[in-house]
C-alpha positions, 0 to 999 in steps of 0.5 A: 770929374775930368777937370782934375785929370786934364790938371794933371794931363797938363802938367804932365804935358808941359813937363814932357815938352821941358824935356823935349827942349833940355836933350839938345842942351844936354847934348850941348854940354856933352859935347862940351864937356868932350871937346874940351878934354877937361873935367873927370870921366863921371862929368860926361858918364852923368851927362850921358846918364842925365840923357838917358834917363830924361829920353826914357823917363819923360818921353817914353813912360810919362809920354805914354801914361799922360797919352793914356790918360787923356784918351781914356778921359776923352773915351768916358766924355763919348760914352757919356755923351752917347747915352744922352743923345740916345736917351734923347733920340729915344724920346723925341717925337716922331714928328719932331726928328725931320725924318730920320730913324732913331738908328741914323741919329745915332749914326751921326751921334757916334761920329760927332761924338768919335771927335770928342776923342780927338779933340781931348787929345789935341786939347794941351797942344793948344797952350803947349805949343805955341810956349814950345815954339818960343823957347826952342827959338829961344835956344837956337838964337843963343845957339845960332844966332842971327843964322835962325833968321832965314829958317825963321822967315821960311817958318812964318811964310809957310805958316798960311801955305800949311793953312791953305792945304789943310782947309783943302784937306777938310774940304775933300774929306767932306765931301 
């Protein structure tokens, strides 16, 4: 039922990322093609055109349906999840449920059940990412060159110091 959906929601997701990296090759060419002084006026109206149309296209409406999808998906796993640990707390025993009321067990429910959401949302950042940041530092050594090195080795460094804050983050949040 959600399997399809998440098919298409990581299509969508993969194609919205192609887009994100062709603007600064878009704009390369442009740049190109004005520096230049060569070439006809409708070279540089179809690249400027090309830009737009992929900036409006991709990350304004199929950005926002693909979103859309995603939470609605993640809104109807929550749903479907609430309504069988309240059918369940509904049933245990008593005795079986260490003292808490029904009205808790949904409490906690509704909270473990919000991440759900979120963790629908996040799902295509797992695979996308890390195939966005290879062919973004693909570009910018064809780009750059061996200038990326410095900026690259700052990347990686920074990486377990995010790491370290984040964990920090949840720790305070928890408590």
């Amino acid at each position: 039922m959600f399997r399809s959906v998440m098919y298409v929601t990581g299509a969508t997701e993969f194609s919205i990322k192609v887009s994100q990296l062709s603007i600064p090759v878009i704009v390369q060419l442009l740049l190109h093609w004005y520096a230049s002084g060569k070439g006809s006026v409708l070279t540089g109206v179809t690249y400027a055109l090309i830009l737009f149309g992929t900036a409006l296209l991709f990350q304004g409406l199929i950005q926002a349906h693909s979103f859309m999808l995603v939470y609605k998906t993640g809104m109807d796993i929550r749903t479907i999840l609430c309504a069988l640990i309240y059918e369940k707390a509904l049933t245990v025993a008593t005795s079986e449920r260490s003292g808490l009321t029904t009205g808790e067990i949904v409490n906690l429910m509704s909270a473990d059940a919000e991440k759900v959401v979120f963790t629908c949302l996040m799902f295509h950042g797992l695979w996308t990412t890390p195939l966005f940041l290879a062919a973004a530092i693909y570009l910018l050594v064809n780009l750059v060159g061996v200038a990326i090195v410095p900026g690259l080795a700052m990347l990686i460094c920074t990486a377990p110091i995010q790491g370290f804050v984040i964990s920090q983050q949840h720790k305070l949040q928890r408590a």
